[in-house]
C-alpha positions as CSV (number, residue, x, y, z in Angstrom):
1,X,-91.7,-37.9,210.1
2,X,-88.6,-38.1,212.0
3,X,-89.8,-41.3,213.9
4,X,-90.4,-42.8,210.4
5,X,-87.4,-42.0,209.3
6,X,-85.7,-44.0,212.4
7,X,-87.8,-46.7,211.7
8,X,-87.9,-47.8,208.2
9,X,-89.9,-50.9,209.0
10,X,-92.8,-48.6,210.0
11,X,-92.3,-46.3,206.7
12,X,-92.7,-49.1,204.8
13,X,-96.1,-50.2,206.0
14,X,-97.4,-47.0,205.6
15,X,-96.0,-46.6,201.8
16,X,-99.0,-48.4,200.1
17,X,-101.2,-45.8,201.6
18,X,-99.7,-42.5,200.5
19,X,-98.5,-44.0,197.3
20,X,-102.5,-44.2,196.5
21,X,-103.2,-41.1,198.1
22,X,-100.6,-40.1,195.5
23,X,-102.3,-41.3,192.7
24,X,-105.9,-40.3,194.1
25,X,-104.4,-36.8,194.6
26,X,-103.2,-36.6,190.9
27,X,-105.7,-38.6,189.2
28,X,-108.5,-36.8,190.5
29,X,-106.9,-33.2,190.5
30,X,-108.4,-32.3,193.3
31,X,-105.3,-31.6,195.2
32,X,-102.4,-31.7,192.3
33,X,-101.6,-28.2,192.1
34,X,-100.8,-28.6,195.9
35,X,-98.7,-31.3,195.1
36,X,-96.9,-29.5,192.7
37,X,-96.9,-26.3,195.0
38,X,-95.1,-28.2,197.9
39,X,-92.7,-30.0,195.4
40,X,-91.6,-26.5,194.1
41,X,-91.3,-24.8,197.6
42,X,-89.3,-28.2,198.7
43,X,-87.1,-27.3,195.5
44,X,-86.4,-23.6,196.6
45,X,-85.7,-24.7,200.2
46,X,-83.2,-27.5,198.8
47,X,-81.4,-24.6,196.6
48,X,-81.3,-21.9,199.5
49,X,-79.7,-25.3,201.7
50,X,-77.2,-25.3,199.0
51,X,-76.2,-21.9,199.1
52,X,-75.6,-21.3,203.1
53,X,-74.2,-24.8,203.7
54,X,-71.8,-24.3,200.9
55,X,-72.0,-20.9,202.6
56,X,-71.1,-21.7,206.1
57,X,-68.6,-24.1,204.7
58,X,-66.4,-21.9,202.7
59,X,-66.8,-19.2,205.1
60,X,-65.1,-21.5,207.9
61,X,-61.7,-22.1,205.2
62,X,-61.2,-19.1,204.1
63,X,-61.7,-17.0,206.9
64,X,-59.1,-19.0,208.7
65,X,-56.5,-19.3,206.0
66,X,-56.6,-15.4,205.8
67,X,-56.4,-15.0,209.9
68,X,-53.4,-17.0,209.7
69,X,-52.0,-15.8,206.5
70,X,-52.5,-12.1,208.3
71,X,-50.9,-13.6,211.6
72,X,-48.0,-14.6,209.8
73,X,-48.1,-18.2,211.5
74,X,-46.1,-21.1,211.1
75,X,-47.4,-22.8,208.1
76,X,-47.8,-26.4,209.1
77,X,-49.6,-25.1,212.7
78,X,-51.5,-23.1,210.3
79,X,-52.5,-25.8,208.0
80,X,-53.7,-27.9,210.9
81,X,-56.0,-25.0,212.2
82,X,-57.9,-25.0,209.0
83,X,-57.7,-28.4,208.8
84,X,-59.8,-28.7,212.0
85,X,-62.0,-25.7,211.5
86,X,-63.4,-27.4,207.8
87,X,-63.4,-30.7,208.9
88,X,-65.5,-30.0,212.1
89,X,-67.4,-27.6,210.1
90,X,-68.7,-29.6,207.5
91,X,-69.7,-32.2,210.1
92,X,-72.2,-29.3,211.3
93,X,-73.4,-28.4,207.9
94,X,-74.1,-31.3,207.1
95,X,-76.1,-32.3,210.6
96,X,-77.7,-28.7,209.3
97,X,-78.7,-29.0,205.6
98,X,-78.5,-32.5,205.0
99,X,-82.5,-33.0,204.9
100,X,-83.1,-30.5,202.8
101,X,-80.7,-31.0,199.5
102,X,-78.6,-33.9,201.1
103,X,-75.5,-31.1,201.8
104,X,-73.4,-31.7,198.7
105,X,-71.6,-28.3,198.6
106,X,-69.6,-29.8,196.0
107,X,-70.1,-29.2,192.0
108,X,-68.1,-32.6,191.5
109,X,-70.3,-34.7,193.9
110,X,-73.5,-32.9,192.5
111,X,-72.6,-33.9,188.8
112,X,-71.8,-37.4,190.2
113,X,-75.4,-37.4,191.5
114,X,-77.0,-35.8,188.2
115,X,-74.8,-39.2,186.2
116,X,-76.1,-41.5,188.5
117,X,-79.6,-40.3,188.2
118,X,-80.4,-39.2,192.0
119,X,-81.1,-35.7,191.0
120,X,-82.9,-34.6,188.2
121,X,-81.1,-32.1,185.3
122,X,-82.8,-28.7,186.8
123,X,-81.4,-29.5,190.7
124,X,-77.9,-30.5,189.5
125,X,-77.9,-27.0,187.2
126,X,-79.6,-25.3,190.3
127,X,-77.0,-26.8,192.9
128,X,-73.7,-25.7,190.9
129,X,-74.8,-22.3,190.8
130,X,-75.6,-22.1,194.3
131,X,-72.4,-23.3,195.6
132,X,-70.2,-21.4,193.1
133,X,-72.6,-18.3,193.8
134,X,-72.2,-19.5,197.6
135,X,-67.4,-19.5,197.0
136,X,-68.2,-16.2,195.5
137,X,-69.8,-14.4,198.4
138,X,-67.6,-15.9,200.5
139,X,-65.0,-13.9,199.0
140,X,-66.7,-10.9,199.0
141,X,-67.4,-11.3,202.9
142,X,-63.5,-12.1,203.5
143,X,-63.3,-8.2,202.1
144,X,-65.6,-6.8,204.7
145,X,-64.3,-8.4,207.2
146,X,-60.4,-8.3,207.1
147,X,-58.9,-4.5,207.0
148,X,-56.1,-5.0,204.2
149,X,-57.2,-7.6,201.5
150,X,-54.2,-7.6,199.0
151,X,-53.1,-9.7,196.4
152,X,-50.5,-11.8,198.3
153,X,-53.7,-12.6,200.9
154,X,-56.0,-13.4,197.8
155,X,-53.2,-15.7,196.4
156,X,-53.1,-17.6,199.5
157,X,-56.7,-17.8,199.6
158,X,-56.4,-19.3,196.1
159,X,-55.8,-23.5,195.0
160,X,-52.0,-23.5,194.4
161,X,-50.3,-26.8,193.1
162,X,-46.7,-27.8,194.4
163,X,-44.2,-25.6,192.1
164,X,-42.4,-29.7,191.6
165,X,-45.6,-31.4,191.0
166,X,-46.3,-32.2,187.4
167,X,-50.2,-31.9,185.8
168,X,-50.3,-35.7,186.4
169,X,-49.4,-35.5,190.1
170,X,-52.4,-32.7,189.9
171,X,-54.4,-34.5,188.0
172,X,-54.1,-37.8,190.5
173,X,-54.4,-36.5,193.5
174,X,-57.4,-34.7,192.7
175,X,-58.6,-37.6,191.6
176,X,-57.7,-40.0,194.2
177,X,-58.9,-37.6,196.8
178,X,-62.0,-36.9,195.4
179,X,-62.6,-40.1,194.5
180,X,-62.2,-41.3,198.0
181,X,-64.2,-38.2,199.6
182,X,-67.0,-39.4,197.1
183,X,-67.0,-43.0,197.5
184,X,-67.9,-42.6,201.1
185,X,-69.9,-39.7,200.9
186,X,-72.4,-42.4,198.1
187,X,-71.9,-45.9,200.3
188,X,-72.5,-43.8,204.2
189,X,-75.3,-41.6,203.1
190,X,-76.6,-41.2,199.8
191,X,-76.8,-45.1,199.0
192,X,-78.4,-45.9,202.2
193,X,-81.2,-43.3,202.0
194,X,-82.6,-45.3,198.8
195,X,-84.6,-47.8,200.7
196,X,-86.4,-44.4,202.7
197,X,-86.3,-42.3,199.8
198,X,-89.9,-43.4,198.5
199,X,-91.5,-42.7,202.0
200,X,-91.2,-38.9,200.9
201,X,-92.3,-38.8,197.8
202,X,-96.3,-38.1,198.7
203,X,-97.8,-34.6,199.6
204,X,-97.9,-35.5,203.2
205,X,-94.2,-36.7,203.9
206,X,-93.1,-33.4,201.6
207,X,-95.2,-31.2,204.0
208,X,-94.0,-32.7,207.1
209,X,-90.4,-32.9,206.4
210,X,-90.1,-29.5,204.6
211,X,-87.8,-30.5,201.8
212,X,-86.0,-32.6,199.5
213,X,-84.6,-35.4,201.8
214,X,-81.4,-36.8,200.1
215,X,-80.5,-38.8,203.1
216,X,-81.2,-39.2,206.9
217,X,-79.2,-37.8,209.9
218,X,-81.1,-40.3,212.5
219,X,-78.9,-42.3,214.2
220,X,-80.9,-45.2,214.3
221,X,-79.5,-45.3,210.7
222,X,-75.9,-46.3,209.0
223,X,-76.5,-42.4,207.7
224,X,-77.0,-41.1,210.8
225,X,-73.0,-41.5,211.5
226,X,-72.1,-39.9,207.8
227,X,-71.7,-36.5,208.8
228,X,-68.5,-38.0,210.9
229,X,-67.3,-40.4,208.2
230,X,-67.6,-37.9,205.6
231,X,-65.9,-35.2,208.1
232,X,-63.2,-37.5,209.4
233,X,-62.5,-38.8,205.8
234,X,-61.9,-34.9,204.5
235,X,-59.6,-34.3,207.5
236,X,-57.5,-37.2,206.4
237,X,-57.6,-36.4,203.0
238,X,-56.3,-32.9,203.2
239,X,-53.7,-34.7,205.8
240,X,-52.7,-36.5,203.0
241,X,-51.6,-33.9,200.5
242,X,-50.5,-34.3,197.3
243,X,-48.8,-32.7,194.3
244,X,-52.2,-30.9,193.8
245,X,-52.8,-29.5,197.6
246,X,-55.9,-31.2,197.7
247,X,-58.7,-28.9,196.7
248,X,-61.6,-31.7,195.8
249,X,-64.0,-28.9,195.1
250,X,-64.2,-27.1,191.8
251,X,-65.9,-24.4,193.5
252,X,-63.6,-23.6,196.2
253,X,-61.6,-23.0,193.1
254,X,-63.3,-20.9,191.7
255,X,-64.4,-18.6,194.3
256,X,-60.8,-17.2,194.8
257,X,-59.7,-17.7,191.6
258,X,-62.0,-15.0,189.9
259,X,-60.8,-12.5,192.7
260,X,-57.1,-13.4,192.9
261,X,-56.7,-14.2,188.7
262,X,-54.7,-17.4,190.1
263,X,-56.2,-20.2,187.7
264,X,-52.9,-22.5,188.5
265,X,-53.6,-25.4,186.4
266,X,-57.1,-25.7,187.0
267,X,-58.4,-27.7,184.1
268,X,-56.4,-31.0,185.7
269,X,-57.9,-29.9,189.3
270,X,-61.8,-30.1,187.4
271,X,-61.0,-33.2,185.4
272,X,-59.7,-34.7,188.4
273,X,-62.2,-33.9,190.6
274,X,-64.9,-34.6,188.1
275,X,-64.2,-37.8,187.1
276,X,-63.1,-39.5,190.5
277,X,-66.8,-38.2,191.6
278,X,-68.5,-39.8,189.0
279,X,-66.1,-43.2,189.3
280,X,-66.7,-43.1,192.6
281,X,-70.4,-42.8,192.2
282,X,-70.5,-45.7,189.7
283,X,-68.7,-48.1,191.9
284,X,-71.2,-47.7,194.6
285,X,-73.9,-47.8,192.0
286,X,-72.8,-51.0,190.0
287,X,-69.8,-52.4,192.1
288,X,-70.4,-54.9,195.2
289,X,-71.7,-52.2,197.5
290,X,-74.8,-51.8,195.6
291,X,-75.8,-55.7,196.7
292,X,-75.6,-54.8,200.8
293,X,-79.2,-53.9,200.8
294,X,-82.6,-55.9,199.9
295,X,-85.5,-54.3,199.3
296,X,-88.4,-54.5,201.7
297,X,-91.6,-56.2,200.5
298,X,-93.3,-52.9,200.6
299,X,-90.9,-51.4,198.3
300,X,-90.7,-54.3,195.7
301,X,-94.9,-53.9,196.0
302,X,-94.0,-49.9,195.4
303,X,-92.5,-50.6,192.5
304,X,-95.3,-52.0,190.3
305,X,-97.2,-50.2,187.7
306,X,-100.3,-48.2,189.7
307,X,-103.3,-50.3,188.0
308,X,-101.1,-54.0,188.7
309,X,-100.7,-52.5,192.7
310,X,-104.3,-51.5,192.8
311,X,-105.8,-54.6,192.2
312,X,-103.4,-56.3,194.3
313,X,-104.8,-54.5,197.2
314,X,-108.6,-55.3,195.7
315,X,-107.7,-59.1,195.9
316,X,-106.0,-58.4,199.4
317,X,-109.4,-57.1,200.6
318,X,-111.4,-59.9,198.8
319,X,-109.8,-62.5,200.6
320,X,-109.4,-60.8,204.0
321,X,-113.8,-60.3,203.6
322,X,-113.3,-64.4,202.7
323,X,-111.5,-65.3,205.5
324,X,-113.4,-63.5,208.3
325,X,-116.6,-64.6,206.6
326,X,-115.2,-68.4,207.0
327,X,-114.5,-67.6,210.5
328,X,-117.4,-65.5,211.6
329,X,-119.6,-68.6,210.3
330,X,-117.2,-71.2,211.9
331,X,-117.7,-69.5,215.1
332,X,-121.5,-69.6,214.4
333,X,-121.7,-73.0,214.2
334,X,-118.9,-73.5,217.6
335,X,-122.2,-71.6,219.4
């Protein structure tokens, strides 16, 4: 599956035949409740992906910030450390989980998704509570591992805005961070998985790739260098700071926030958040970006109704019996 993956041309001649094994499978019902069983166990894998990459993720900020906070370091050294470690971090998570739920380990980017209709209402519910569930334990591990957890720790741990910055400098930089974060996380990865997204949609591709593929880490493929874009971009990002501190991720709020009780301003950091994902996600969708890519003959064949694609393929096979009966009795008559 991998090899298909990396070579979309081959993918695409294959298509026609599992999308009528498809339709044989369900039509028939021979083997639809094995459809349906490796659709659901695809859907549990993609939610477990979820939780540890959002996991893994968290686990590598606030693990960090508290080691430094504890060390009493310099805090721009300090900021730069963590900078690194969740920038470099997410680069490996998403290497990890990406072929399983497509590594959002965002609520914002997850709900841009859901609007743009890539995932379906019961992953994007799913997702959100396992990353917030994912913040969450994340917390509870930063108890067991550090020896005095106290309030001024948990407050460091927690999203705090500039004590100058108004709610529109928080509501702005959340949004132009997020926005950003999003636009290249849609136009590197999840944009450019849509022409390879229908060669996994049959029982067989599900089986082999064991999941939900959102988008592909090959790099024979512009998404095989999004893990680095999207890592590189979020270094930059937090580089950039802001009024707001730049959290981007309602659920890295959250996670300290119901441990701490430090909920500074946090309805401009979700509106923020939220709705530069989903602009972000809507310019890709709709703005010039969404013209880069033409759609293979294959897929335009794909997207027929089942009966019009069927008898295409009967007339296919009429004429290829007319042709090499022409040329069987041409060569006939050459002898």
């Amino acid at each position: 599956m991998s090899r298909e993956l990396g070579n979309p041309a081959a993918a695409n001649e294959r298509l026609l035949d599992k999308r009528e094994d498809d339709d044989e499978y369900t039509a028939s019902g021979h083997n639809k409740k094995e459809l349906q069983a490796a659709r659901h166990k695809a859907f549990l894998r993609a939610i477990y992906s979820e939780f540890m990459g959002t996991f893994i993720f968290f686990t590598m900020i606030m693990g960090p910030i508290a080691k430094c906070y504890s060390a009493k370091l310099d805090p721009t050294l300090a900021s730069i450390i963590c900078t690194f470690a969740a920038s470099f971090t997410l680069i490996a998570t998403i290497m990890c989980f990406s072929s399983l739920s497509g590594a959002q380990l965002n609520p914002a980017i997850t709900l841009a998704l859901w609007i743009s209709k890539k995932i379906s209402n019961r992953k994007c519910a799913a997702f959100i509570v396992a990353q917030i569930s994912a913040a969450i334990t994340v917390m509870l591990c930063i108890y067991g591992s550090f020896p005095d957890v106290h309030h001024d720790l948990l407050k460091a741990l927690s999203v705090q805005s500039d004590p100058a910055a108004s709610l529109g400098n928080i509501f702005f930089t959340e949004f132009l961070t997020t926005f950003i974060l999003t636009y290249v996380a849609f136009a590197m990865a999840f944009e450019e998985a849509e022409s390879l997204k229908a060669s996994t949609m049959s029982l067989t591709a599900m089986e082999e790739t064991d999941g939900l593929l959102m988008y592909s880490s090959t790099p024979q493929s512009k998404a095989g260098f999004a893990p680095f874009a999207i890592g590189f971009v979020l270094m930059g990002l937090v580089f950039y700071g802001g009024g707001s501190g730049v959290c981007m991720n309602p659920a890295r709020l959250i996670g300290p926030a119901l441990f701490s009780g430090v909920w500074d301003k946090w309805y401009m950091y979700f509106l923020g958040e939220v709705i530069g994902a989903v602009a972000a996600a809507l310019l890709v969708d709709f703005g010039p970006q969404s013209g880069q890519r033409e759609h293979s003959m294959a897929e335009r064949v794909s997207m027929l109704p089942n009966d019009v694609r069927n008898s295409l393929k009967r007339m296919s096979a009429t004429m290829k019996s007319g042709v090499n009966t022409i040329r069987n009795a041409t060569i006939g008559e050459n002898n």
